[in-house]
N, C-alpha and C positions, 0 to 999 in steps of 0.2 A: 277532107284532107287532115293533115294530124300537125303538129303542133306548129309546124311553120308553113305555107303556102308551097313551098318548095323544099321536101326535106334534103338533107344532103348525108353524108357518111356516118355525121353524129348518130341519126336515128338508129344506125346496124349495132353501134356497139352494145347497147344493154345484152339485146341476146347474143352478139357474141361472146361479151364478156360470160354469161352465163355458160355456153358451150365450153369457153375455151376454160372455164373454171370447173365444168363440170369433168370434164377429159384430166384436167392437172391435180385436184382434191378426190376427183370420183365420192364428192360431197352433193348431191341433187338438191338439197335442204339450202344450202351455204350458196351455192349456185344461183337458184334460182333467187333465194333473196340478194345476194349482190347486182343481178342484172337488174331489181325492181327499184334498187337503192340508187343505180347508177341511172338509170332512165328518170327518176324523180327527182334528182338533182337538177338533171338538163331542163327538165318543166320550172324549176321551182331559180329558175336562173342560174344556174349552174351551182349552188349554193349549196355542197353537201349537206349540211346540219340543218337546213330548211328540208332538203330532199330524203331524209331520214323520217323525221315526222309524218312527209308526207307518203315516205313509203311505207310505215306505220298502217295509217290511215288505209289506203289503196289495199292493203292486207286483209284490214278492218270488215271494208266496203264489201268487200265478193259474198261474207254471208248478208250482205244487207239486202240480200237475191233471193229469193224464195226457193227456183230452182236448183242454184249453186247448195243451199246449205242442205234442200233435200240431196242431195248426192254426197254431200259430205258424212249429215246421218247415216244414210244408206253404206259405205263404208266399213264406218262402227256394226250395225245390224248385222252385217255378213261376219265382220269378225267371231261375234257373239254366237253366227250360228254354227259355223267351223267347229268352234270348241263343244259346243251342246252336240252334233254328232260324232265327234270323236268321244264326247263319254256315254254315250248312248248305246255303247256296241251292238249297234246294228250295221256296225261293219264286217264286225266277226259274226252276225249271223248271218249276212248273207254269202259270206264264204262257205259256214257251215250246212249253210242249201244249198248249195253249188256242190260242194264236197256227197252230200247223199245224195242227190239226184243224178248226177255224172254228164251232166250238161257239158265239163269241160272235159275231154278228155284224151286229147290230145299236143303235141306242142304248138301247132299252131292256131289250135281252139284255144288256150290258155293266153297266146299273144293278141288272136284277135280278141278275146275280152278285155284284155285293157286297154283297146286302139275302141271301142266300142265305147267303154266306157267312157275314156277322154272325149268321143266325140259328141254324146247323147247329156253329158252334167257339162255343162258349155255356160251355166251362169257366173264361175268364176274361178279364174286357171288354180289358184291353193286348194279350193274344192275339191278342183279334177285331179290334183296330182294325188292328192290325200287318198280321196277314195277309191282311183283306179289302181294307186300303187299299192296300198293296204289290202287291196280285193285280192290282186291277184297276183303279189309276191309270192303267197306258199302254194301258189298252183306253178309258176315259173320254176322255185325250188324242185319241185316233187318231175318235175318233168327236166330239171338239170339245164334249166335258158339262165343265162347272164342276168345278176340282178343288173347290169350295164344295158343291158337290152330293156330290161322294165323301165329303168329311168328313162332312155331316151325316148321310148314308143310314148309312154306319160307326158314327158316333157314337149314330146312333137305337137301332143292333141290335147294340148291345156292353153295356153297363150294364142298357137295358129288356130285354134277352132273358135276360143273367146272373141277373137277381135274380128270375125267373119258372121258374128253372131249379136244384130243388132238390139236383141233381148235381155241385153243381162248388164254387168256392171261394168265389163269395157266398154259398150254399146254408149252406158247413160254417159259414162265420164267424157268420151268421144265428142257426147253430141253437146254435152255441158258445153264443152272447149268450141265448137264449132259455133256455135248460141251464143256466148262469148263475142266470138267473133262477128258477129250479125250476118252469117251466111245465110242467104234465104231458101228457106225447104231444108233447113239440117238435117234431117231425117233422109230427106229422098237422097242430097246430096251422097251421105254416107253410105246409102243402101246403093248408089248406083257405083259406089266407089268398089264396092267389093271383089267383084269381077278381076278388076286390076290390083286387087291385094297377091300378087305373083308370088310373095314367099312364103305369105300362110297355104297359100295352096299346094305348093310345091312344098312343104314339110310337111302335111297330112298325106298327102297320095306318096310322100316317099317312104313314110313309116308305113303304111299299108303295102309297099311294094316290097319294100323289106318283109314282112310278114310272109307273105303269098311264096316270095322268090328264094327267100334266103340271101339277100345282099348282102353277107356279112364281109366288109373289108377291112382293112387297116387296123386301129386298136380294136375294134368291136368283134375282129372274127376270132384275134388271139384271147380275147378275155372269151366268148361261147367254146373255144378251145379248152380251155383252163378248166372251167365247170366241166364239160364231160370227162376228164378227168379226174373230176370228182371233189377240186377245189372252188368253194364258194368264192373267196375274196382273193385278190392278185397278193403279191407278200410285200410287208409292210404297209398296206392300206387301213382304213380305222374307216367303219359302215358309219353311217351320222346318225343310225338307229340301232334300237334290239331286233329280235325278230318277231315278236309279240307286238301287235296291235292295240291301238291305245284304247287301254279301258278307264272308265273312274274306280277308282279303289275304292268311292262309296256305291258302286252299282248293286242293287238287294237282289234283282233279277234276273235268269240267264239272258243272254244276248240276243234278240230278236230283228230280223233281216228288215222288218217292218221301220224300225224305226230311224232306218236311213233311209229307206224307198220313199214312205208315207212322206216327210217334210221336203225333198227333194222333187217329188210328184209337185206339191204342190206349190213351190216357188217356182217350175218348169211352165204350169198350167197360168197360174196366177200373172204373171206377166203379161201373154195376149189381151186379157182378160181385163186386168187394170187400163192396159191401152185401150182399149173397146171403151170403157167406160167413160175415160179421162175426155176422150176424142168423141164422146156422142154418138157413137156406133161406130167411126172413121175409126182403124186402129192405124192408119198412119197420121192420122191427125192427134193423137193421144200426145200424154205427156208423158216423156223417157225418163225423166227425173224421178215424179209423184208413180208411174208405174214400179219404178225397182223397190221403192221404198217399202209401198203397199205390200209388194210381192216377196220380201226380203222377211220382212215381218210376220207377215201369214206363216210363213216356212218356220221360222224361231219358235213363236205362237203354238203352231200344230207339234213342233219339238218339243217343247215344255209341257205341251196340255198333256201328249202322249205320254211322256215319263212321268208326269204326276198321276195320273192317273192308275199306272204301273206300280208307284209306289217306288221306282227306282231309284231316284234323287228329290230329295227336298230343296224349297224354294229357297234356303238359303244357298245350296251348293249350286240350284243353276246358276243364280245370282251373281254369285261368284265367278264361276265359269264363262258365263256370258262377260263379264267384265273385262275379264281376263281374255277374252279372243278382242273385246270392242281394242282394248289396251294392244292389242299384238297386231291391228290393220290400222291405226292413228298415223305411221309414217305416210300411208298412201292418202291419208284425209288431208295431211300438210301439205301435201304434194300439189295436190287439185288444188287449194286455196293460194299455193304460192304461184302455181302455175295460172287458173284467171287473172290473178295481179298482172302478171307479165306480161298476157295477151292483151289485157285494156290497154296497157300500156303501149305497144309497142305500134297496138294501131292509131295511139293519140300521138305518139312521135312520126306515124308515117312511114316504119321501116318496110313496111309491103309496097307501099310507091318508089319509096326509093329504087328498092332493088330490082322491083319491074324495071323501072327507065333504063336501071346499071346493064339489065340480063338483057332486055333487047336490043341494046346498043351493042353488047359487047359478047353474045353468047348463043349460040345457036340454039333453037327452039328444043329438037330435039335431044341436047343434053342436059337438058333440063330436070328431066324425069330422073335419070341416073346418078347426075349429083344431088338431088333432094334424097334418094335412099340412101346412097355411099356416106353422106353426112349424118342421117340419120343414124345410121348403123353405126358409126364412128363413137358417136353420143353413146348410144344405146349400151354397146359392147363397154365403154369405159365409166358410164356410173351405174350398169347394173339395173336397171328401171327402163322399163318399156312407156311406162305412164309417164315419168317426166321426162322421154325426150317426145313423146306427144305434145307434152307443154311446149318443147322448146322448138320443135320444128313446124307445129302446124299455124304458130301466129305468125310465121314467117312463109311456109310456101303459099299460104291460102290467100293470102292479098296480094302478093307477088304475082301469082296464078290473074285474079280477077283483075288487077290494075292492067294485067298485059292482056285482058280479054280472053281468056284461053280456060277452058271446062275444070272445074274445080275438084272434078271428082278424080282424074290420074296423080292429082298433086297430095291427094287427102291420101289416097292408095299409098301413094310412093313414102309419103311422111308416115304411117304406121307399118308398112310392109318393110321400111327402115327399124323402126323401134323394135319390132316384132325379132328382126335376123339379129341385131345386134346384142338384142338382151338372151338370146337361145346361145350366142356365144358366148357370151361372161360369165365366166366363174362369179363373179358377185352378184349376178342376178339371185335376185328373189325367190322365182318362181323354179329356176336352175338348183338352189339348194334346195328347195322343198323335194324337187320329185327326188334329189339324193335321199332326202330323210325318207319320204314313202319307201321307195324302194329300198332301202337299210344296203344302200352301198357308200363305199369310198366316194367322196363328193369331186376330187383330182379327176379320179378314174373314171365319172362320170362325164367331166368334161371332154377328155381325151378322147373319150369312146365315140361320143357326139357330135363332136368338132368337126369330120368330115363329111358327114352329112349335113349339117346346116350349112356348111361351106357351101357343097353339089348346089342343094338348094336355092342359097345365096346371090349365085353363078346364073342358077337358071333365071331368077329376079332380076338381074342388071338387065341380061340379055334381054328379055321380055319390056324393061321397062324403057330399054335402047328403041326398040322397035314400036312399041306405043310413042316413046316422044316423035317418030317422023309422020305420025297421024293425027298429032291434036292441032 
């Protein structure tokens, strides 16, 4: 039970207060620390100024976790490697072997390589957007497709492929959160959640239908209009990029396709593999934490050995470099630490009992699945972060779920298949403005374009997740 034998309304406010702070600031940082500030108070006797220290503290505590603080490293690590293969250009040589061999050569060879690409670099969605949009922007150019079309095929198959993908660093964050919570079998749980993840699925198979079919509607058919007429950008937009591919300006060597393949191979490889180990030959008994870490590192590791060894970059510039990506992914490290505070928290106040008792009393079973997405989404859409309303919704449907007896895995589905649609619509998503920067378009224009397809999407997710709540 959590902080009182019988909780009552008290225990909902923290994360409401969070939610409803995250939706009015669209602050996730501000947010979630006030819901840890307001919960610690109620523990600490109501007594803000006691409940501050303690929320302090409870801040403190989440790396005092072995697991927690490997995934928080793990974070930094990916940053690090980000920037080590953007100056590595071995992005631009694998264009330039693409470009001689004629592998791609038509327009929707050119689309299906960056629906490929997003689906197959699935360890972490700024990875996918980076690399699928850099690959294959001046193949979309030369064949005259919408850079509006790259960002959203990128943007469909970076986030909805990530979080369907128990391997990689949505996966470990996920399972952090779920471990957290003392779900038992976290791993299985999430892995059998997947199925009913209805809007990652249905935004990968619509970006492939689009491909295949030509769906182009609404803004997206008038901007493919635009281009065959011969205009790249719509008028008055501003691309968030050049058109040139990020090289280091210290690079000594021409640009070899290797040196993005070779470290990506091997943080791809490296992950089973770590599990295998971790887990004693069990790879579902492995650890998701100590595997990403391993696996993150290896990949940096084989980055660096390779350029030194090339003579491309000196240890001082990767140094550098590496800091410089750890420094540019530190918001999503605050995230996950502010976001365990919340979940200890909310299950020592009891908020998942309460709201069991509220929701069976007063709420039929199956609406249940549709208002955990719709809230989700709500979040999602207005602070721009898929990952903190992970935070903020999974401490709340997961006990609600198990206090009312009811399979944990549609509730885990519904609470990221919410994060997932709502961050795919925000203009301030993260992962929303990167595929703009890959793709060197107008960032507006990419939303506009995008909009009704994650909508369609969307739509199909309620629906789907209407029909699962009449069967759990």
């Amino acid at each position: 039970m959590g902080l009182v034998d019988d909780p009552t309304w008290i225990s909902v406010l923290p994360p409401v207060l969070a939610i409803a702070m995250a939706i009015g600031t669209r602050q996730v940082y501000l947010s979630l620390g006030a819901g840890i500030w307001l919960g610690s108070s109620f523990v600490e006797g109501f007594d803000p100024l006691a409940g501050l220290g303690a929320a302090l503290e409870r801040i403190v505590a989440v790396l005092g976790s072995a697991g927690d603080a490997r995934v928080v490293l793990f974070t930094l690590v990916v940053g690090a490697l980000i920037t080590t293969l953007e100056a590595s250009g071995g992005v631009t040589g694998f264009v330039e072997r693409l470009e001689q061999r004629a592998w791609v050569g038509t327009r929707r060879r050119a689309q299906l390589l960056a629906w490929t690409l997003g689906v197959v670099i699935f360890v972490e969605s700024n990875i996918t957007v980076l690399v699928a949009g850099t690959v294959a922007r001046p193949l979309f150019d030369r064949f005259k497709i919408s850079r509006e079309k790259l960002a959203y095929i990128i943007d469909s198959t970076s986030a909805p492929i990530c979080i369907l993908i128990p391997l990689n660093a949505w996966g470990a964050y996920n399972l952090s959160l779920l471990e957290g919570l003392e779900v038992p079998d976290a791993l299985g749980v999430f892995l059998r959640s997947l199925p009913y993840n209805f809007y990652a699925l249905a935004a990968v198979a619509l970006a492939m239908a689009t491909i295949l079919w030509g769906l182009d509607f609404g803004p997206m058919k008038a901007a493919e209009a635009r281009v065959a007429d011969g205009t790249m950008h719509a008028e008055g937009s501003t691309p968030l990029a050049d058109d040139g591919a990020t090289l280091d300006p210290e690079l000594k060597v021409e640009p070899r396709a290797r040196n993005m393949l070779v470290p990506i191979a091997v943080l791809v490889v490296a992950m089973p593999v770590s599990l295998w180990v971790t887990g004693d030959g069990d790879i579902m008994g492995g650890s998701g934490s100590t595997s990403v870490l391993w696996a993150s590192s290896a990949a940096l590791a084989t980055a660096w050995a390779m350029l030194l060894w090339q003579g491309a970059l000196s240890v001082d510039r990767l140094t550098r470099r590496g800091l410089e990506g750890a420094g540019a992914l530190l918001p999503l490290a605050i995230i996950l630490v502010l976001a365990l505070a919340l979940g200890g928290l909310a299950k020592e106040l009891g908020t998942g009992d309460y709201l069991a008792d509220l929701a069976s009393g007063s709420m039929p079973t199956f609406v249940l699945l549709p208002v955990v997405f719709a809230v989700g989404s709500g979040v999602a859409f207005s602070i721009g972060s898929s990952w903190g309303t992970f935070a903020i919704m999974l401490p709340i449907a997961v006990p609600t779920a198990a206090s009312m007896g009811l399979p944990l895995e549609p509730f885990v589905a519904a609470s990221l298949a919410g994060g997932v649609f709502g961050d795919h619509c925000s203009p301030i998503s993260d992962t929303t403005i990167v595929a703009s920067l890959a793709a060197a378009t107008d960032h507006i224009q990419h939303v506009r374009t995008q909009l009704p397809y994650a909508l369609a999407g969307g739509a199909v997710a309620a629906v789907g997740f209407a029909v699962l709540g009449l069967f759990v």
